[in-house]
N, C-alpha and C positions, 0 to 999 in steps of 0.2 A: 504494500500500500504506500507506493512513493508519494511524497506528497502533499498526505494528507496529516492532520494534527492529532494526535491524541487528545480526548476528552479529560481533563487534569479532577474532572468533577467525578469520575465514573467510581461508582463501590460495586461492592460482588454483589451486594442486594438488587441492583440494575438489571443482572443479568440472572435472574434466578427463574424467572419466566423464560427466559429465551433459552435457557440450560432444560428447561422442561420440556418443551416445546423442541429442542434438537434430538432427545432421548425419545420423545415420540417420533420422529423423523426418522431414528436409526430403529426404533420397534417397526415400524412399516416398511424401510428397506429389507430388513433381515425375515419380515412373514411375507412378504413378494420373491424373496429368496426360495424360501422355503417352498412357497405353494410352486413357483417354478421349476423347481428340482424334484420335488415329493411328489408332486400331484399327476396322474395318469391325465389331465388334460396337457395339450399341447400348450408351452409355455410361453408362444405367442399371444396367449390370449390372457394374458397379465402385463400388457404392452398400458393398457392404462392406468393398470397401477400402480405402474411402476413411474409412467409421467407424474401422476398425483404425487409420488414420494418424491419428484425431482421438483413439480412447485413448491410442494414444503420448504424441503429444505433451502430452496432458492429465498422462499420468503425470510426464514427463515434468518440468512448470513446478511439480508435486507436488514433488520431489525438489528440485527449486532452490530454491522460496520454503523449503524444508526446511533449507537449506543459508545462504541469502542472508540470512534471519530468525533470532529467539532465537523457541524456541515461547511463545506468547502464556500468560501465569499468570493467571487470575482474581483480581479484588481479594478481599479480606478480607472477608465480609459484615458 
């Protein structure tokens, strides 16, 4: 993250929700694992579950760099 500034305000309590919220992200990667490898259906057909686990967590590193960062200001022209 070249760049950008560290949040000098952030506590672990910030991130306690988004620490929740990635452990469910990695429970739904790892049972789309599962059912694609376990499961007698063809493992193409967990192709949307597997997107759903990748907007997760997408949103997910959304909300941290949200938290972990100060929002970037444009210079002065």
């Amino acid at each position: 993250m070249q760049g950008k500034k560290l949040n000098p305000m952030l506590k672990a309590a910030d991130l306690e929700e988004i620490a929740d919220h990635l452990w469910a992200g990695i429970s739904m990667v790892d049972a789309v694992h599962t059912a694609m490898t376990d499961s007698h259906d063809d493992p193409a057909s967990y192709t949307d579950a597997l997107l759903g686990a990748v907007l997760l967590l997408r949103q997910i590193a959304t909300e941290l760099d949200g938290q972990v960062y100060l929002p970037e200001v444009a210079p002065d022209a």
